[in-house]
KEKEDREN-797635 format. One record per residue (C-alpha): z, y, x. Coordinates in steps of 0.02 Angstrom, whole numbers, plus 50000, padded with zeros to 5 digits. Layout:
ZYX/...
//
This chain:
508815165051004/508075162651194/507145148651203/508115131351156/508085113651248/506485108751140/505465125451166/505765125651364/505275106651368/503535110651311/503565124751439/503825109351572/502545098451505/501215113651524/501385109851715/500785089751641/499295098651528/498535112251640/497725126151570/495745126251568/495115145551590/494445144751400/495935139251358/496675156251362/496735169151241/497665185851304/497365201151371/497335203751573/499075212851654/498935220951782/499935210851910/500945217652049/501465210552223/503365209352146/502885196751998/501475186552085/501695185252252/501155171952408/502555164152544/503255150252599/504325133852531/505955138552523/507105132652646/508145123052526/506765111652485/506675094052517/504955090352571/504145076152455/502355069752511/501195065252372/500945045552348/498665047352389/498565026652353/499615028852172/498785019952054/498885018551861/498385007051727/496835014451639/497235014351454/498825025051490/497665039151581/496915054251489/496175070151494/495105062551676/496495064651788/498255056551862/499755065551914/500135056952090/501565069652113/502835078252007/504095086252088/505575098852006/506805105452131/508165119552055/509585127252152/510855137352037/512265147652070/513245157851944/512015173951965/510415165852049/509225151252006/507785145452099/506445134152016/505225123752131/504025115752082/502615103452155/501045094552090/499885085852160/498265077952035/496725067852060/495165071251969/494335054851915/492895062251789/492085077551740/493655081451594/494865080451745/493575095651825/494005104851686/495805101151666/496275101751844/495445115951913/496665128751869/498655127851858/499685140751759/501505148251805/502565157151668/503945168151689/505165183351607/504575200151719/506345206951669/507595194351770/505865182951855/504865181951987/503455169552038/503045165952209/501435152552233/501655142652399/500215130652399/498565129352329/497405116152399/496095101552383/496345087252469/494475081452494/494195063552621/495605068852736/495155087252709/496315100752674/495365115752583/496475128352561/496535142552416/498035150352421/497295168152382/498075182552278/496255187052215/496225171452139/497795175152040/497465183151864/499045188651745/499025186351570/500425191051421/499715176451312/501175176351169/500795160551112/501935159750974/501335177550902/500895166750735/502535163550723/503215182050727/504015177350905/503705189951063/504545185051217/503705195451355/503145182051465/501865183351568/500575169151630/499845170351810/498435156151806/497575151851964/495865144251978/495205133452099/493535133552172/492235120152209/493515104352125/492465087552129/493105072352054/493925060652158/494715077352236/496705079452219/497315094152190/498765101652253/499855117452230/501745122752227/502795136752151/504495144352130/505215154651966/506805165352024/507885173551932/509255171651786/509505177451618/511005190351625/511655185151465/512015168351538/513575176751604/513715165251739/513765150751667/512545135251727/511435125951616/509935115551624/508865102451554/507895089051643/506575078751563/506235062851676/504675053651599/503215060251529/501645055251414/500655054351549/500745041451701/501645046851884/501325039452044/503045046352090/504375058251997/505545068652107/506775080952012/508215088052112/509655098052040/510815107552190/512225116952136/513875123652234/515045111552288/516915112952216/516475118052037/516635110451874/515125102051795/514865092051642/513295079851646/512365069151541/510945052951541/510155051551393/508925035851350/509035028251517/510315020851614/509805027851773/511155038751830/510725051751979/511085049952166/512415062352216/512315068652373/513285080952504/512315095352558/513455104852669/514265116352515/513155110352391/512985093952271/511365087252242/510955076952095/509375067752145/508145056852020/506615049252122/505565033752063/503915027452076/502465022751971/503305028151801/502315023151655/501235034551531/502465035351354/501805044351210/503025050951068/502415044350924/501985058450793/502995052350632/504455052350752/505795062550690/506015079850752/507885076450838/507475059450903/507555060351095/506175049251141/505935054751339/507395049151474/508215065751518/509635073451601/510725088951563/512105098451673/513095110551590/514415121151655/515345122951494/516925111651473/516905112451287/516215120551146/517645130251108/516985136751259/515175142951217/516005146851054/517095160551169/515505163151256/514335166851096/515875179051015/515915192251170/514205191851137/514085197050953/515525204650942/515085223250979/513605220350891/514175219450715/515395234050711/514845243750554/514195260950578/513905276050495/512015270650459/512665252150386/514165262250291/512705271250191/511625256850164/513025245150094/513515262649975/511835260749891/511945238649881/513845241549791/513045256249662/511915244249607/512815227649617/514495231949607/516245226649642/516015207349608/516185200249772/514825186849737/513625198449684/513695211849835/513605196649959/511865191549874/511345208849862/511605211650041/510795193850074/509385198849970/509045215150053/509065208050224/508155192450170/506605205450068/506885221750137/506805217150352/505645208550392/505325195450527/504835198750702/505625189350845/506045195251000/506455182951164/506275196451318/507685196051461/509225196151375/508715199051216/508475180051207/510225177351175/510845195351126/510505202950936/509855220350946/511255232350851/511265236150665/510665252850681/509125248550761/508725233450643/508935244950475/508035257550539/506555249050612/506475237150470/506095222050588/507155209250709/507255190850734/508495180450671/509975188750782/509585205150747/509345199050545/511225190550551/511965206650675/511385217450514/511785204950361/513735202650426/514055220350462/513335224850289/514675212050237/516065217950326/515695236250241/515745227850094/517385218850115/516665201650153/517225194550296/515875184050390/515185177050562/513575171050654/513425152950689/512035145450824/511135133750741/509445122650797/508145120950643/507545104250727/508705093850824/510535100350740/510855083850646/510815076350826/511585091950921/513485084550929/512845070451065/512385085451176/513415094051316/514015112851259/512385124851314/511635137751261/509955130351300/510495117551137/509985131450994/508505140650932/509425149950808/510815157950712/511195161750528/512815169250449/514405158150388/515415164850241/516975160450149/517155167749968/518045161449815/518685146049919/516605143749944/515765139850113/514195146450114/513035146250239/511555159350239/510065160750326/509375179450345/507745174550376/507265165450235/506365172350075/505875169149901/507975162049876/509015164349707/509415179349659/511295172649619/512355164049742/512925150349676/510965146449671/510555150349856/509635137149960/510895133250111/509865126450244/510165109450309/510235112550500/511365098850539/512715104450649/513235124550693/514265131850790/515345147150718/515405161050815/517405166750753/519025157550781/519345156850597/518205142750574/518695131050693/518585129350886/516935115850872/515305114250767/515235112350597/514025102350482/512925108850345/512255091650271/513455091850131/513155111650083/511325108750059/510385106349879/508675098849913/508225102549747/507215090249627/505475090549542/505225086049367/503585082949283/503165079449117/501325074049085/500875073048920/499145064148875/498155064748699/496565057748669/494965066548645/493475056948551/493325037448625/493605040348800/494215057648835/496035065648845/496835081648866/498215082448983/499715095448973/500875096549135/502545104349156/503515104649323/505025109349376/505875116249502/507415117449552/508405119249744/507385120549884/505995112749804/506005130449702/506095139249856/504575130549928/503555132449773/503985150849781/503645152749960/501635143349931/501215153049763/501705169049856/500375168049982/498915162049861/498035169349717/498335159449533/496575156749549/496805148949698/498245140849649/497425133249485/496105126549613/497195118849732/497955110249585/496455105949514/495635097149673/497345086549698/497315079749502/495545075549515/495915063649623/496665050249506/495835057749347/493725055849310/493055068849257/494455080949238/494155099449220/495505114849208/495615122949048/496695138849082/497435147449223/498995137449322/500405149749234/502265150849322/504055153249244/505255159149377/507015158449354/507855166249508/509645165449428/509415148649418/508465143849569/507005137549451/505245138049456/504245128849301/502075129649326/501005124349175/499425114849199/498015110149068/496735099249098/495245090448998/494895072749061/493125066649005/493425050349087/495255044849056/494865030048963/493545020049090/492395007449026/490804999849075/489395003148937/490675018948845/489945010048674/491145014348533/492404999248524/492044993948680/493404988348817/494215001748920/495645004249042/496885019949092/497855019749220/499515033049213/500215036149404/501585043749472/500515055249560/501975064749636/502805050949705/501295044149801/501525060149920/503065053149980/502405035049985/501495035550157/501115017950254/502225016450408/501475013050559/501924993450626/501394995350794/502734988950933/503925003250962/505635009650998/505555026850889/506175029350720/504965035050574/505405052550501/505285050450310/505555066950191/507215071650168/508065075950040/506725073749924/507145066849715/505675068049583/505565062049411/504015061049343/503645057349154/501875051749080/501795052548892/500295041348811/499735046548622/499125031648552/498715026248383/499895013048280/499394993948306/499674992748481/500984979848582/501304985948732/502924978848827/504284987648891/505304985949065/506014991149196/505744989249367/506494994249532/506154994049724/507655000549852/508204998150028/508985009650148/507935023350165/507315024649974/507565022949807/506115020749652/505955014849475/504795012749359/505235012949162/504095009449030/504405009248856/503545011448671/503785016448493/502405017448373/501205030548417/501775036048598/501915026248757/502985032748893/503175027349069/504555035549172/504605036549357/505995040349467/506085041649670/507605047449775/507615045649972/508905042550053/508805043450232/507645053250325/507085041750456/506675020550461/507215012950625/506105006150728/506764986550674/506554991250515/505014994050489/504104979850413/505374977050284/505264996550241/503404993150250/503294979650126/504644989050012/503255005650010/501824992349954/502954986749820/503235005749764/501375009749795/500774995249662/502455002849545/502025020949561/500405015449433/500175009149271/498615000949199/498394999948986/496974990648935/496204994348765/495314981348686/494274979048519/495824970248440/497414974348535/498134984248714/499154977948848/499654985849005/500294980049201/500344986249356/498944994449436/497684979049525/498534967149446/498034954449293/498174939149217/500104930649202/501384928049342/500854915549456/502574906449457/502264904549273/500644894649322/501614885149433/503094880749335/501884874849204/501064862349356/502724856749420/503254852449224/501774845749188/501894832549323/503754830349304/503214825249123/502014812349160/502844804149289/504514802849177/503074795449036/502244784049152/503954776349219/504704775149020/502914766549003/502994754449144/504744748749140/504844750248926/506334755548906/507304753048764/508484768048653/509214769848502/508034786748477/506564774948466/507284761448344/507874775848232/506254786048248/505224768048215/506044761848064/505544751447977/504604745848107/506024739548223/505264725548290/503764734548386/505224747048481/505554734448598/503614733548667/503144744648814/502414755848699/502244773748742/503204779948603/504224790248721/502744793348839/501884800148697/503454812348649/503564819548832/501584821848830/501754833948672/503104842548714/502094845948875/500784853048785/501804862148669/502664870648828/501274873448889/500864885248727/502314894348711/502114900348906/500494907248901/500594914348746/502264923048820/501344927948965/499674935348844/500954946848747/501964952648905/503374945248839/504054934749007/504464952649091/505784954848926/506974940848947/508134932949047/507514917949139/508794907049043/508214914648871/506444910848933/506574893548977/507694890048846/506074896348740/504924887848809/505984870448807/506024872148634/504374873948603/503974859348681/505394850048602/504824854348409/503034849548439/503704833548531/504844828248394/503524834348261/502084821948349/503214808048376/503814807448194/501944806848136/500964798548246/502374785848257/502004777848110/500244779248114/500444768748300/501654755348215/500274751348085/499024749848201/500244737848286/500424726548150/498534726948139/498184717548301/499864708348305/499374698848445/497744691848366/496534702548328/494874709648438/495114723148563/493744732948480/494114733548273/495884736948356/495354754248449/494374759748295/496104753448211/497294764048315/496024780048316/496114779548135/497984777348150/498054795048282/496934805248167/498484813348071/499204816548232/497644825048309/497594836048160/499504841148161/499564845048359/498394861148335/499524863948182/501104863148290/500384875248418/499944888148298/501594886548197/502584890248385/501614904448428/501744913048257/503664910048263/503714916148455/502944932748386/503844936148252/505534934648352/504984943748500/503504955348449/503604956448259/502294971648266/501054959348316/501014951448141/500304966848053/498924968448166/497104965448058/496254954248217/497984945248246/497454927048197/496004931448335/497114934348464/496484922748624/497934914948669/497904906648474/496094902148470/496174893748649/497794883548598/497034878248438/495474872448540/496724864748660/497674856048564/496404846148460/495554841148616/497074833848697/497784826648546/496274817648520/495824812248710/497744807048738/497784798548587/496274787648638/496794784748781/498514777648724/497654768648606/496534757748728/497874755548864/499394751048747/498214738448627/497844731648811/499584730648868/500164723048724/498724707348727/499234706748919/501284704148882/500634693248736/499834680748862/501214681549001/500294692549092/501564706149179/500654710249320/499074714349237/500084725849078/500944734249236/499134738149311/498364744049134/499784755249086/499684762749295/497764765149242/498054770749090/499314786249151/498164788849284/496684794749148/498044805149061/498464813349186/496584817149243/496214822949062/497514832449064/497184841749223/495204844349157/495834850849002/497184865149066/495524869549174/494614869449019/495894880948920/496064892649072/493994897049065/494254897248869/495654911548887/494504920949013/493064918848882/494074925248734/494734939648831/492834945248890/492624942948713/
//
């Protein structure tokens, strides 16, 4: 196709990056007077003087120079066009010598001509002029030659002597001339702003009064000033001082970032469609030449209709191969059949000519569509012009099938039913018998997927082998294809090799990368081996010793890229369509408890999980991503943001080995929940304050006179029977949560089962302390019954709490056995399971607070009960305040004290 809407933009913004002389790589053409030539404005110029006091904020400047003037002037008529164009640039520093000291014109020598009407420094009120043809050098530079593109442009580049900086420089040109194939018709494209800062934009469309034009703003509400030029309309755009606006590079491709304008002389796109048909029409008659050819495709595929359409694709596709051409009309017209098949080249029209009139000697009925590989999804918010595509590829009905066939790809199916349609957004048939308007290819597209199954078996104490297996399938297989093609296996086994040593130590290949291909299918499956000295990392390697693995979702990362939070108005492109699973299989011997779960992070533009699950002897964590979008908008971007952490810390899964068990989390994270911590705080201090108020105002319940019997008679003191109930069940709460948090076993049920766990752990050891120590506290009672010392009684009521400070250890133990065997029976079996930490820091725990707490009661409530004896309220309401207040602090100390024991175990 000629060159599109994006491809002449960057043709425009060359005028905004000049061209330094050893920036140029092309051989010299001999220029003559006709394609370079000297003269004045034309006379249908409006005369713009360059703003010399423009100024610019710094930080927007670049490359050591400031565009004070850019002016576009274009006058069009149905056969003629005239471009104009005017710059004028100040040097500020020795990169704008270089940058500024040449300028560069382009244009077609088959329908152009470029005429250069100024060329000057303006030096302290100096004019220097250097308008000179010898100046002039002409160059065919066919910058897109990489590409397989030749378009027959030539580059006249002038070069100015003597430029100093604070110098402007100044010089003018005109382009005339019009691509025949245009048959008349009027199109053209205007971009308005730039990345670089303008002291003042002029851009000036005149075309003939009296006929029909469609225009267009887009990204600006700025509409042009019309104006009345004796037989002409002018569309005028002129402001000052515009701004410096880069377009950020994770932008999508079809996101129009720049204020623009388009005029377009077609009323519809049935229109162009009418347009595009006389074009291709006599080009895909079939011959005697493509009557041969498509003999030899049906001997060998044929008469299924299904298979001579992919043998047909398939030759075009593998046997011609790719070399565009964009010269004069050729831009927009296919070369014929004949001369594609026999040269064995053409671009993408000459590619589709040949493909559909193989088809039509085949019987298959078929048509060429314009397409844009870029900006199609966004293509339907444009006016009807040629100038909107960059390409064309062939539309086919068969067997009540749309298909829609590119020409120019390679490495597809071999069936198809299998073929890759490309996803070019919106197309525009070139036939009536697919509609009068464009047509979308979103839903015929199969983006493919890639599967990977990693499978991991330890070698010796630290070392693995790792097996990999991916596959696949859509365009994903067509990619693959398309990279091993160009590379080497050995190569290719290095490539590989380099990537997967980033997340694995040590790791080594052990045989060639080998490939399955499945064309019928559409499905390509590589094999990888590796050996992993290193997979199991640990600080002294001694045999036993602590180590930790961590299994990622290596594929998934690729996808996982930060996203930029910087104030802007521009989307961010994310890949599209892209799905991978990716499986990690774990060996491991019997006798470890690792959790399973399930975890998932979505919003708009995304989709990921994370599954992890375990049976004895293999551990298997399952990751799956699907996007779905492929762009973020701009006010979406810190949510997105945070979402792609969240998948970042999913997409990796740490398993700690120890001497005595395994457990596993996410990557750079350990320890338990922090709202488990905090829910333990909030109860704990929910407790004691309900303790301290039973305590203070002794209150009075059947529960106590029934739990106190035969001991009646001491219920009704302000005892803190029911303080001490709510104090154990604290403690026995607090048990049952970390030891749910040390086996992983909070991530497996509901947060009602949970609590409902945990509140019965706390209410057993309660009940269970209460019912002992109960009695032992009534005796002691009776002991001092009012009478006796405050000393013999202490050593009285510690004797009386002994039984109780032996069963509260007891009581922990008993919970966390039974919590295991409901929830994580395979713990039992375990040889070092009675040494887990969790059980020897609640043992430790326990006695300590049993015994502490039940001093403590016994001082304060002895006290209270002398103070009540004596008529003293005041001072039992001050002990019993006192005497909460040193719970509570020995409390506090003590959960410190059982947090540094669990750390100790675990170094342990």
């Amino acid at each position: 196709m000629a060159r599109s809407r994006h491809v002449l933009m960057k043709g425009w913004l060359a005028g905004l990056t000049l061209f330094a002389w050893a920036g140029i790589q092309a051989g010299v053409v001999h220029a003559q007077e006709s394609e370079v030539a000297f003269g004045p404005e034309p006379g249908w110029v409006v005369d713009v003087p360059p703003p010399m006091e423009a100024r610019a904020a710094e930080d927007e400047l670049s490359g050591g120079m400031h565009y004070l003037l850019v002016d576009w002037q274009t006058q069009e008529t149905a056969n003629e066009r005239e471009s104009w164009s005017h710059y004028a640039v100040k040097v500020l520093d020795r990169a704008g010598l270089e940058n500024a000291s040449s300028f560069t014109v382009e244009f077609d020598p088959r329908y152009q001509a470029a005429t250069i009407h100024t060329a000057r420094l303006l030096r302290d009120g100096q004019v220097i002029d250097q308008a000179d043809q010898g100046r002039v050098s002409v160059f065919q530079r066919e910058s897109d030659m990489e590409r397989h593109l030749l378009d027959g442009r030539l580059t006249a580049q002038l070069i100015f002597d003597d430029v100093r900086v604070g110098d402007v420089v100044e010089w003018s040109y005109t382009v005339s001339g019009k691509n025949p194939a245009l048959r008349g018709h009027i199109g053209l494209w205007r971009q308005l702003e730039w990345s670089q800062p303008v002291g003042r934009r002029h851009v000036r469309v005149r075309v003939p009064a009296g006929q029909s034009f469609n225009t267009q703003a887009l990204v600006t509400d700025q509409q042009p000033v019309v104006v009345d030029e004796d037989g002409w309309q002018a569309f005028v755009w002129d402001a000052d001082n515009l701004p410096g606006r880069m377009k950020p590079d994770d932008a999508p491709a079809w996101y129009q970032f720049y204020p623009a304008f388009e005029l377009s002389s077609f009323n519809s796109w049935s229109e162009l469609q009418q347009w595009g048909i006389d074009i291709y029409s006599p080009r895909t008659e079939v011959t005697p030449a493509i009557e041969a050819q498509a003999r030899e495709i049906r001997a060998v595929a044929g008469d299924d209709p299904s298979a001579l359409a992919m043998a047909a694709l398939h030759f075009v596709q593998e046997e011609i191969r790719y070399l565009g051409f964009q010269m004069g009309e050729s831009g927009y017209i296919p070369a014929e059949p004949d001369e594609t098949l026999s040269r064995r080249y053409g671009d993408c029209k000459g590619k589709t000519a040949l493909l559909i009139s193989l088809l039509q000697a085949l019987g298959l009925p078929s048509a060429p569509a314009l397409a844009h590989t870029e900006e199609g999804k966004t293509l339907n918010r444009n006016l009807p012009s040629p100038l909107m595509f960059n390409h064309v590829i062939v539309l086919m009905d068969l067997g009540g099938q749309r298909y829609f066939l590119d020409p120019t790809l390679t490495d597809q199916a071999t069936r198809l039913d299998a073929v890759v349609q490309p996803a070019y957004g919106w197309v525009l048939p070139l036939a009536r018998g697919y509609g009068d308007g464009l047509l979308d290819t979103t839903d015929h597209h199969d983006g493919g997927m890639i599967s990977i199954l990693e499978r991991v078996s330890q070698q010796g104490e630290f070392g693995a082998d790792l097996v990999i297996e991916t596959t696949y399938t859509g365009a994903e297989a067509d990619r693959a294809r398309g990279s091993m093609s160009t590379k080497s296996l050995r190569a290719v086994t290095d490539q590989y090799t380099d990537f997967m040593g980033k997340y694995y130590e040590g790791l080594v290949s052990t045989e060639t990368v080998r490939f399955e291909d499945d064309r019928d299918r559409n499905e390509l499956v590589a094999y990888e081996s590796y050996s992993v000295s290193d997979f199991w990392l640990s600080e002294d390697r001694t045999p036993g010793s602590a180590a930790d693995a961590a299994l990622y979702g290596w594929q998934l990362r690729s996808t996982l890229t930060a996203v930029d939070t910087a104030p802007r108005t521009a989307p961010v492109a994310r890949e599209y369509p892209a799905r991978i699973q990716h499986v990690v299989e774990l060996d491991l011997a019997d006798g470890w408890a690792l959790p399973e779960e399930s975890n998932t992070v979505e919003d708009a533009q995304f989709s990921m999980t994370r599954a992890v699950s375990y049976v004895p002897g293999r551990f298997r964590v399952e990751y799956h991503y699907q996007a779905l979008d492929d762009h973020v908008p701009a006010d979406a971007r810190d949510e997105h943001g945070r979402h792609i952490d969240d998948a970042w810390d999913l997409s990796a899964y740490h398993i700690e080995r120890y001497a005595q068990g395994a457990g596993g989390g996410e990557e750079d994270t350990a320890g338990a929940s922090p709202w488990f911590w905090v829910g333990s705080v909030v109860v704990a201090f929910a407790t004691l304050l309900l303790a301290w108020l039973v305590r203070l105002l002794g209150v009075r319940h059947w529960l106590l006179e029934l739990m106190f019997q035969p001991y009646r008679q001491y219920a009704s003191l302000p005892v803190p029977y029911a303080a001490g109930m709510l104090v154990a069940m604290f403690v026995g709460m607090v048990s049952m949560t970390a030891n749910l948090i040390e086996t992983g076993l909070e991530g497996q049920l509901p947060m009602v089962g949970l609590l409902a766990v945990i509140l019965l752990a706390g209410v057993l050891t309660g009940l269970l302390n209460i019912f002992i120590g109960g009695t032992a506290w009534a005796l002691a009672a009776r002991l001092v019954d009012g009478k006796g010392k405050i000393l013999p009684t202490v050593w009285a009521c510690a004797w009386g709490q002994l039984p109780n400070a032996l069963f509260m250890p007891m009581t922990l133990l008993t919970v966390a056995v039974l919590g295991d065997a409901l929830f994580n029976p395979d713990l039992l079996v375990a040889d070092t399971y009675l040494l887990k930490p969790i059980l020897m820091a609640g043992w430790g725990m326990g006695l300590i607070v049993s015994a502490v707490w039940s001093l403590i009661n016994c001082i304060s409530t002895v006290a209270v009960v002398q103070q009540i004896s004596r008529g003293r309220s005041f001072g039992a309401m001050l002990i019993s305040v006192c005497g909460m207040l040193a719970i509570v602090f020995s409390l506090v100390l003590l959960v410190l004290i059982f947090m540094l024991a669990m750390g100790l175990v675990d170094g342990l």
